[in-house]
Jmol script that loads the backbone (N, CA, C; Angstrom):
load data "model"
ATOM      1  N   UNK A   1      -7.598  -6.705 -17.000  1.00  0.00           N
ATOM      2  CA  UNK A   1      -8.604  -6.103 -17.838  1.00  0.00           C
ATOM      3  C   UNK A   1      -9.925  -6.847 -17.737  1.00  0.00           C
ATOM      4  N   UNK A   2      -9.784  -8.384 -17.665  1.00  0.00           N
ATOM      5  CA  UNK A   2     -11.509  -9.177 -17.356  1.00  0.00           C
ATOM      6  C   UNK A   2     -12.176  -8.309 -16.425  1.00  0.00           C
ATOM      7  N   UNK A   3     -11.563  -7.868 -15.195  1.00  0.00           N
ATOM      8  CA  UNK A   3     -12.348  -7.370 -13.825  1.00  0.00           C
ATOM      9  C   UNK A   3     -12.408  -5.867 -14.173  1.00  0.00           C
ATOM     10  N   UNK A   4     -11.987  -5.288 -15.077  1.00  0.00           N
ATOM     11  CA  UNK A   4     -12.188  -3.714 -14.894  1.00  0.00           C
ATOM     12  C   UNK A   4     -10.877  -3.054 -14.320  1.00  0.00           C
ATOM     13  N   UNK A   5      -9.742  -3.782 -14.294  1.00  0.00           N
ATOM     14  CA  UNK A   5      -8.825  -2.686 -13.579  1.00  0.00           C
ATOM     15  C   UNK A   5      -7.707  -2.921 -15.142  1.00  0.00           C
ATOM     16  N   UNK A   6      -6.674  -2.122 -14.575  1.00  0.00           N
ATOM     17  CA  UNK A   6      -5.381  -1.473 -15.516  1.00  0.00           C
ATOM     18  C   UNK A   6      -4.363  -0.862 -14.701  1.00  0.00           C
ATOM     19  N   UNK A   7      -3.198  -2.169 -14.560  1.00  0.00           N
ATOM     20  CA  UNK A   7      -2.118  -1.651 -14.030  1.00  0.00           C
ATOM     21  C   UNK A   7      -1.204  -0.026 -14.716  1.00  0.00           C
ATOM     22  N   UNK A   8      -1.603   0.962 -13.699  1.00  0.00           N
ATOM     23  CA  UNK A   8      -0.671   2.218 -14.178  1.00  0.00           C
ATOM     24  C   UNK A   8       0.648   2.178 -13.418  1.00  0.00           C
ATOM     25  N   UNK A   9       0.926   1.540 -12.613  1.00  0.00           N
ATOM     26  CA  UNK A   9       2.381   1.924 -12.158  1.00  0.00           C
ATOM     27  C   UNK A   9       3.105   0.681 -11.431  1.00  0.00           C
ATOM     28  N   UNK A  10       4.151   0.618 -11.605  1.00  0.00           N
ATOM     29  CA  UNK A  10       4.679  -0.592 -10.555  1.00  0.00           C
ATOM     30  C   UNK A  10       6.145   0.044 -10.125  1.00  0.00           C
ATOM     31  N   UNK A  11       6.374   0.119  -8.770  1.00  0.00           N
ATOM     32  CA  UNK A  11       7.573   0.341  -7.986  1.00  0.00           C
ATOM     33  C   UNK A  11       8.187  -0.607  -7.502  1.00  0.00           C
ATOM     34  N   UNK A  12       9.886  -0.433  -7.620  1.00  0.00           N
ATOM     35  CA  UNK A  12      10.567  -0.879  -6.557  1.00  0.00           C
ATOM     36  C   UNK A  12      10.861  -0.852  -5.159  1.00  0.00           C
ATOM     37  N   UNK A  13      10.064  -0.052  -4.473  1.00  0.00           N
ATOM     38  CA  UNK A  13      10.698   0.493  -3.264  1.00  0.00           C
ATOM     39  C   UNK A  13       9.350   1.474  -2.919  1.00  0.00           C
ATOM     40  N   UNK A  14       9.465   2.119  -1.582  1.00  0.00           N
ATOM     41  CA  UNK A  14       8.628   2.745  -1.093  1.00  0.00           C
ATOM     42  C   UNK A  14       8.522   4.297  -1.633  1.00  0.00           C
ATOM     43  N   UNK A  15       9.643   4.371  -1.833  1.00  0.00           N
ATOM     44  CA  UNK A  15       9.666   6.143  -2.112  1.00  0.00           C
ATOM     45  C   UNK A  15       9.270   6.285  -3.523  1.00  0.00           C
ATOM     46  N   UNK A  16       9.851   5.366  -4.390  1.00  0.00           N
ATOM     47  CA  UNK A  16       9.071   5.108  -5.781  1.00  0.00           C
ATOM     48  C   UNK A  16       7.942   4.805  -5.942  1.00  0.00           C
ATOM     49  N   UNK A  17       7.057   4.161  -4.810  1.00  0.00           N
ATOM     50  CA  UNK A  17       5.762   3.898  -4.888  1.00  0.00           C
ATOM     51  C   UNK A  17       4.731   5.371  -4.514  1.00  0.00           C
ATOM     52  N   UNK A  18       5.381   6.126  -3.602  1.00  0.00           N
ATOM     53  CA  UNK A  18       4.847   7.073  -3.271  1.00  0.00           C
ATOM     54  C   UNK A  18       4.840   8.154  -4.479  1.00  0.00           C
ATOM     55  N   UNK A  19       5.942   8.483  -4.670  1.00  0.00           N
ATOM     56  CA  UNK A  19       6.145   9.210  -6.073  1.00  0.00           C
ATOM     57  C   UNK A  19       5.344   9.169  -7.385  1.00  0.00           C
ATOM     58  N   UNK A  20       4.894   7.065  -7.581  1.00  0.00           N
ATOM     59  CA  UNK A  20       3.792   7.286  -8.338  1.00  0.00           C
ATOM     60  C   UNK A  20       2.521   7.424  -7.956  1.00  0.00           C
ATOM     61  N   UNK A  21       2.418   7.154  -6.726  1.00  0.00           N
ATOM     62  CA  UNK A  21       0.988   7.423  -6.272  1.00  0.00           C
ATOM     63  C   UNK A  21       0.307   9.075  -6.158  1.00  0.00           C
ATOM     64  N   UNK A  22       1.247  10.125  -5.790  1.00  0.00           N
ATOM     65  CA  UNK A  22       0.676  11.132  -5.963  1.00  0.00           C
ATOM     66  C   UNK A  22       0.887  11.547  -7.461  1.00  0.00           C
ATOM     67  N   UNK A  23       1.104  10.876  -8.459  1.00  0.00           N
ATOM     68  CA  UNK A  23       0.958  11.431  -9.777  1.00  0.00           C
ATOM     69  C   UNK A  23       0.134  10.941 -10.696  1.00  0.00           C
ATOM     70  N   UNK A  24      -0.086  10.042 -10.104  1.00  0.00           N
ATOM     71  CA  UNK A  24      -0.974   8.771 -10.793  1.00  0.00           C
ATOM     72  C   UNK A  24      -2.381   8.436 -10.272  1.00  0.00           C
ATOM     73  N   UNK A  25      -2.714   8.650  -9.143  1.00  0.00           N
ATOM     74  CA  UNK A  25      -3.615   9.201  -8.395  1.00  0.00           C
ATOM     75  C   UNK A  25      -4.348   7.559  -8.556  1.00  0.00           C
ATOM     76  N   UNK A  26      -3.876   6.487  -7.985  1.00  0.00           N
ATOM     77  CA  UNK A  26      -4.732   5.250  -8.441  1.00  0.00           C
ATOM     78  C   UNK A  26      -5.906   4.971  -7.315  1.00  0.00           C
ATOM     79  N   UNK A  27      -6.934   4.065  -7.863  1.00  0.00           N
ATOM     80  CA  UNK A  27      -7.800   3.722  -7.248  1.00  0.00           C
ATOM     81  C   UNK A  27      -7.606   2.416  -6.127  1.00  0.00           C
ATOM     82  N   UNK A  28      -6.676   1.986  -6.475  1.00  0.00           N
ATOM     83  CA  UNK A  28      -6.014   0.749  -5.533  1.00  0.00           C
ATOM     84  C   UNK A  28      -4.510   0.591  -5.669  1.00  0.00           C
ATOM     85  N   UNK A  29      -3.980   0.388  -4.427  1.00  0.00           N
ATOM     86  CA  UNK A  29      -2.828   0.202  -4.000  1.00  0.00           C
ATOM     87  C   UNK A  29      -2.160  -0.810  -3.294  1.00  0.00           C
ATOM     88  N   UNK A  30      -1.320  -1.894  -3.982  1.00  0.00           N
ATOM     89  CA  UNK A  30      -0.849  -3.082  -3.218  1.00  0.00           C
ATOM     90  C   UNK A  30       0.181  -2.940  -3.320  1.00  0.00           C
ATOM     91  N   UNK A  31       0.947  -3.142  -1.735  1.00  0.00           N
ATOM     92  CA  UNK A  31       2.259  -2.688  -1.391  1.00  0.00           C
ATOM     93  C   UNK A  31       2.408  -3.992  -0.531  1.00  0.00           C
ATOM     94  N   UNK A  32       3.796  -4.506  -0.301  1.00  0.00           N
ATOM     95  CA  UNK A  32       4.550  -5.068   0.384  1.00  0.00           C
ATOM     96  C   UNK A  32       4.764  -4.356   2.019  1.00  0.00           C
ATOM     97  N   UNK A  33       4.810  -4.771   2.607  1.00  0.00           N
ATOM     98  CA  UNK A  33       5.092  -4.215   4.211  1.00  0.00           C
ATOM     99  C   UNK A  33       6.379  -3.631   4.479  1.00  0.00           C
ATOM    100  N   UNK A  34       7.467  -5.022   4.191  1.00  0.00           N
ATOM    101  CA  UNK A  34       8.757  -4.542   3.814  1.00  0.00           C
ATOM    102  C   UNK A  34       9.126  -3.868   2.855  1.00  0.00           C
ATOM    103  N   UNK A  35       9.416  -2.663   2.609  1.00  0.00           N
ATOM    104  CA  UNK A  35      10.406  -2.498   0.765  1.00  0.00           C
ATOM    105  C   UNK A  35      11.391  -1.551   1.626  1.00  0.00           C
ATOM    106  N   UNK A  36      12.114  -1.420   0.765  1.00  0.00           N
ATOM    107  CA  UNK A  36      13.219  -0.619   1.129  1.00  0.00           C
ATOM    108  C   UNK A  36      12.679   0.769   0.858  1.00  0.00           C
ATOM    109  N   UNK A  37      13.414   1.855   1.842  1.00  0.00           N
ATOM    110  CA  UNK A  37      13.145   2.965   1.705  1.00  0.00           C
ATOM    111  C   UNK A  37      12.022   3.431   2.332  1.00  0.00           C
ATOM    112  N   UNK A  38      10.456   4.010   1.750  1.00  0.00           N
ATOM    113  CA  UNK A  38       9.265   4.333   3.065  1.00  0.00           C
ATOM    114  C   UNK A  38       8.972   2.364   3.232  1.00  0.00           C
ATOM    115  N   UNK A  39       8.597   1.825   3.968  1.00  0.00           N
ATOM    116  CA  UNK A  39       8.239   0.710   4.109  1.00  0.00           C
ATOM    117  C   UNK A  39       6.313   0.625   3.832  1.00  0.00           C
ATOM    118  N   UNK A  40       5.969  -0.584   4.042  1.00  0.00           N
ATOM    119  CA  UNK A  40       4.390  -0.352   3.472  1.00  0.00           C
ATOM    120  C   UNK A  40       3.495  -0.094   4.485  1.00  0.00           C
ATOM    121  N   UNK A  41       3.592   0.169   5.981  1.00  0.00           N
ATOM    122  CA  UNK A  41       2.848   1.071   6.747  1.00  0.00           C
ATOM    123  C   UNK A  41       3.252   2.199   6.933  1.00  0.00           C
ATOM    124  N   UNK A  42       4.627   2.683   6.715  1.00  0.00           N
ATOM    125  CA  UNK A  42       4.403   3.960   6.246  1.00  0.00           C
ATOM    126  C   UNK A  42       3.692   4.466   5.044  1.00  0.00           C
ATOM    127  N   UNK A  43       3.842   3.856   3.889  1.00  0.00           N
ATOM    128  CA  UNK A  43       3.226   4.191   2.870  1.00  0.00           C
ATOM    129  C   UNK A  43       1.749   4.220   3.033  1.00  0.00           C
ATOM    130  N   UNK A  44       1.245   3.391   3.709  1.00  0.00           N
ATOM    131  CA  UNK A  44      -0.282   2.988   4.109  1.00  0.00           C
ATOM    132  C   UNK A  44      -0.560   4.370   5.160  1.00  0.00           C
ATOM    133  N   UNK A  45       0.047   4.753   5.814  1.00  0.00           N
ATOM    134  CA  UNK A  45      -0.326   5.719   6.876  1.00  0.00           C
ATOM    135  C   UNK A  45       0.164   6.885   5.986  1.00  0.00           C
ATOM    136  N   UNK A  46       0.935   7.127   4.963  1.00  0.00           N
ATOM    137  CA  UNK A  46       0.868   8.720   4.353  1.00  0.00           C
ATOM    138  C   UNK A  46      -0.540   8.729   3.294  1.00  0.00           C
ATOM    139  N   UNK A  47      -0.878   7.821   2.830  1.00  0.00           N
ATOM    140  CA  UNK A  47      -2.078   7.683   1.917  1.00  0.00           C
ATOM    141  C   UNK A  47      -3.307   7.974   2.345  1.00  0.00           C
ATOM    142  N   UNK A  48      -3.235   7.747   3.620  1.00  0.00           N
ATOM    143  CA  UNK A  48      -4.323   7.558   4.824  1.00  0.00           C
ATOM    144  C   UNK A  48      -4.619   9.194   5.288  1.00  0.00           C
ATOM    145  N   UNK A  49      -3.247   9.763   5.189  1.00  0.00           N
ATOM    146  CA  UNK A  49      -3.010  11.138   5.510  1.00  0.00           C
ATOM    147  C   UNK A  49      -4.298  11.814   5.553  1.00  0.00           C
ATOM    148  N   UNK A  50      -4.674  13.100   6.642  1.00  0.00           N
ATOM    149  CA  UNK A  50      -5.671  13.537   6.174  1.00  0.00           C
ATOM    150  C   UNK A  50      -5.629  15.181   5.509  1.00  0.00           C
ATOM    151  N   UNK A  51      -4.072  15.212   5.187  1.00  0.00           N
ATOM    152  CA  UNK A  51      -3.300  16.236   3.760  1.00  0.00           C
ATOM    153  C   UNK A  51      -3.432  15.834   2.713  1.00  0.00           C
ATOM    154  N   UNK A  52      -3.150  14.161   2.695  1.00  0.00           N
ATOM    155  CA  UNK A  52      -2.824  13.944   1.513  1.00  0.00           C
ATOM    156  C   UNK A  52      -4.035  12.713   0.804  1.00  0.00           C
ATOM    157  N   UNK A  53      -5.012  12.473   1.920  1.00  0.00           N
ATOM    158  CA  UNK A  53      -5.909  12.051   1.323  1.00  0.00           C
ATOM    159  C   UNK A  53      -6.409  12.073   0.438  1.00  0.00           C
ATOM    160  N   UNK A  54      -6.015  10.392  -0.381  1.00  0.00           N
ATOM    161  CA  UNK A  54      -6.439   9.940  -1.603  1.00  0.00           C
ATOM    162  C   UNK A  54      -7.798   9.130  -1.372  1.00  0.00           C
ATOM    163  N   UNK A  55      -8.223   8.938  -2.342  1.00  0.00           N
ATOM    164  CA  UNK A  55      -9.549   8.361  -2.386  1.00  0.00           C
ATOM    165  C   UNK A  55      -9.132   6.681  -2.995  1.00  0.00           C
ATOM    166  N   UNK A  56      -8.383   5.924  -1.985  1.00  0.00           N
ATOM    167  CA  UNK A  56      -7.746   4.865  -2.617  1.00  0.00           C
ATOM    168  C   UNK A  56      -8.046   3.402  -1.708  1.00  0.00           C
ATOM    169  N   UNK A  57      -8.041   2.593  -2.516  1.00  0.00           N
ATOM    170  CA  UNK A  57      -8.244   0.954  -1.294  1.00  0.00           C
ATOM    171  C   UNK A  57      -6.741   0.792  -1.436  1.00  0.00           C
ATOM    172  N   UNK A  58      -6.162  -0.132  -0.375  1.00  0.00           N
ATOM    173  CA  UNK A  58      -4.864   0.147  -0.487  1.00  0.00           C
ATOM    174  C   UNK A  58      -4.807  -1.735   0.404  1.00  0.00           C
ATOM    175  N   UNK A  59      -4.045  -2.214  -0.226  1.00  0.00           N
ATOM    176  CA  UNK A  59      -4.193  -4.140   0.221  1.00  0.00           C
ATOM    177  C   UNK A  59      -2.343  -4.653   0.156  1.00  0.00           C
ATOM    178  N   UNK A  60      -2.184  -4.606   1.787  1.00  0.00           N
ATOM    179  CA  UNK A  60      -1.294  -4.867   1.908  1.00  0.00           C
ATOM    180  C   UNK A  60      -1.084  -6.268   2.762  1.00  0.00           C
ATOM    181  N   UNK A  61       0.178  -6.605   1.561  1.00  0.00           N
ATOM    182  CA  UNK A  61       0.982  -7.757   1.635  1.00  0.00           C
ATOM    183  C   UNK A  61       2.248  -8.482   1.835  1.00  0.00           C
ATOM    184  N   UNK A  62       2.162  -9.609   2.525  1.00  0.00           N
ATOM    185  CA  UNK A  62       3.511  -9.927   3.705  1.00  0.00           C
ATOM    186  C   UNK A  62       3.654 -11.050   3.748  1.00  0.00           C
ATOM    187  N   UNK A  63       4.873 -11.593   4.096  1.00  0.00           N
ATOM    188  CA  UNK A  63       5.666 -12.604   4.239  1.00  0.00           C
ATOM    189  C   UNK A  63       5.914 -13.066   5.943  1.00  0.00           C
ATOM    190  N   UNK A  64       6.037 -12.035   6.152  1.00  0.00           N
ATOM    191  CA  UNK A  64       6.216 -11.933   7.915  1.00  0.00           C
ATOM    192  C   UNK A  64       5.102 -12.461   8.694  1.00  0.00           C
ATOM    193  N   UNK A  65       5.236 -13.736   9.293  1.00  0.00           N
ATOM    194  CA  UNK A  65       4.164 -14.169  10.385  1.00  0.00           C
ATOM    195  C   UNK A  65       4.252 -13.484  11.532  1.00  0.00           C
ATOM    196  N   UNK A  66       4.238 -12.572  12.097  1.00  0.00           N
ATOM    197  CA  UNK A  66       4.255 -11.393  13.098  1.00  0.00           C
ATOM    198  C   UNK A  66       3.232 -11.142  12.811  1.00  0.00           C
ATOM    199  N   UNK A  67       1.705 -11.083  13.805  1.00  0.00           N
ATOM    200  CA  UNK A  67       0.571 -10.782  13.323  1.00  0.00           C
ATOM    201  C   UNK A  67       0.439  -9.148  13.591  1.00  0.00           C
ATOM    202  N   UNK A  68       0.991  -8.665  14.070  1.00  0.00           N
ATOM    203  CA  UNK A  68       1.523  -7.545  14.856  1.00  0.00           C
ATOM    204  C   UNK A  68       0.919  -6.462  13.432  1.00  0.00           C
ATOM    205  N   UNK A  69       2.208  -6.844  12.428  1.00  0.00           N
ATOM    206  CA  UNK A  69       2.004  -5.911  10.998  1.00  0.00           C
ATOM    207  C   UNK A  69       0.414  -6.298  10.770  1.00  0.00           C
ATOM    208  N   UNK A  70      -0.073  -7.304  10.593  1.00  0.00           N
ATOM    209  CA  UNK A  70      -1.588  -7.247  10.330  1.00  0.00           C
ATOM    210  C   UNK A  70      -2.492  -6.145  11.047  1.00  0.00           C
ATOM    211  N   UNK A  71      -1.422  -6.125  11.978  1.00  0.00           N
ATOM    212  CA  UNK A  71      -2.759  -5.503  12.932  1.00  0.00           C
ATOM    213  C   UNK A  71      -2.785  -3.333  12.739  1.00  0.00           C
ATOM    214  N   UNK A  72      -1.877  -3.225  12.460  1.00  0.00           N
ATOM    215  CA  UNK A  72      -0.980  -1.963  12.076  1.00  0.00           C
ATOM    216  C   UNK A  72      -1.500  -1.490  10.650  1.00  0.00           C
ATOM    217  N   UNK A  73      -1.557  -2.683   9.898  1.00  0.00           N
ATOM    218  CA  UNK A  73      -2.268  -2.324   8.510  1.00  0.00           C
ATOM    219  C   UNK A  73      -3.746  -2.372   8.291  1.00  0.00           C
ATOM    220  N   UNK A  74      -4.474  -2.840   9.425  1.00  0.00           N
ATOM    221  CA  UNK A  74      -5.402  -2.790  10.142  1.00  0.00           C
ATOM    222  C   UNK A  74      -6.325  -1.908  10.522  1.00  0.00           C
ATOM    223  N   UNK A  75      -5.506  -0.585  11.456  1.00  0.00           N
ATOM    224  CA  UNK A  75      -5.430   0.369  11.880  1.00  0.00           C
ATOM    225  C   UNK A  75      -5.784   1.461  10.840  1.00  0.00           C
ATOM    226  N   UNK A  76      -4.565   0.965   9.994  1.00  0.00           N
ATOM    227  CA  UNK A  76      -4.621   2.245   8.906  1.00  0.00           C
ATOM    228  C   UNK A  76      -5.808   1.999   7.847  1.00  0.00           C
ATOM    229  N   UNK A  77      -6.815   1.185   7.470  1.00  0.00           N
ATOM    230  CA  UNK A  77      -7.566   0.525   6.607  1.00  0.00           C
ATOM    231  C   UNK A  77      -7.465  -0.097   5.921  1.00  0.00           C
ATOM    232  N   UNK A  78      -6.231  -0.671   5.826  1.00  0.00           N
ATOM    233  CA  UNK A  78      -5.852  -1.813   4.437  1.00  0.00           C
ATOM    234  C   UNK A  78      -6.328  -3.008   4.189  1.00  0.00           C
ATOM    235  N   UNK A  79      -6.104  -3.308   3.382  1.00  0.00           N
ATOM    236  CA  UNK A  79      -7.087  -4.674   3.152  1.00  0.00           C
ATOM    237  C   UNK A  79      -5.618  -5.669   3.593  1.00  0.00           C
ATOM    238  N   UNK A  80      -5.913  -6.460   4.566  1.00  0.00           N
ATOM    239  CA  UNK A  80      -4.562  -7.492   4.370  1.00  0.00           C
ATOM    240  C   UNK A  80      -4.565  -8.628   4.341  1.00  0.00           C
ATOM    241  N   UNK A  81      -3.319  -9.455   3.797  1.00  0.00           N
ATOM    242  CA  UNK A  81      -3.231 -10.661   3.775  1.00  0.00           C
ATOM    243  C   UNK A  81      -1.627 -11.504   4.222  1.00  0.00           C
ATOM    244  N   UNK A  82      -1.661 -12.316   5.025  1.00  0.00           N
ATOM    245  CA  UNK A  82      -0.259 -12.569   5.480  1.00  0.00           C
ATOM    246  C   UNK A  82      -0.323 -14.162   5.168  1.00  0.00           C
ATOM    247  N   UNK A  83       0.874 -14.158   4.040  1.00  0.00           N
ATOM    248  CA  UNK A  83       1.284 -15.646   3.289  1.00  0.00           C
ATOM    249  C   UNK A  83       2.273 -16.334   4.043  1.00  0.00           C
ATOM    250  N   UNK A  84       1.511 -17.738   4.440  1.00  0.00           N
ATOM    251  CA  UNK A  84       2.835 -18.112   5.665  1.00  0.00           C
ATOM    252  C   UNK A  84       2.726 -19.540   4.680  1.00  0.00           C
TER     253      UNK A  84
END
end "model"
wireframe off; spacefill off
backbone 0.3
color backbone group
């Protein structure tokens, strides 16, 4: 709330994240790379969609030193960060 934002949704998993994202319609989106179910470049590349284009920043985050996923989340516009 200091910066102006308000968490509306938090998921376990990819398909739950997607589910709230088209209902919830948020202005930013931070997803994990890995989750079970859509994973977070899929999720990053359906958001990206140009069907389902949301009007969203979307900052994805990883565990995996494979710069590879950086580069993939990259692609799709995400903001990223990889915690080694």
């Amino acid at each position: 709330k200091k910066i102006g934002c308000e968490l509306v949704g938090e998921a376990s998993n990819g398909k739950e994240a997607l589910e709230l994202i088209e209902r919830l319609h948020p202005q930013i989106v931070i997803t994990d790379i890995n989750m079970p179910g859509i994973n977070g470049i899929d999720l990053i590349s359906y958001i990206g969609n140009k069907e389902y284009k949301r009007d969203c920043h979307v900052i994805a985050i990883s565990a995996f030193d494979d710069f590879n996923y950086v580069k993939w989340c990259k692609r799709l516009s995400a903001k990223t960060s990889v915690n080694n």
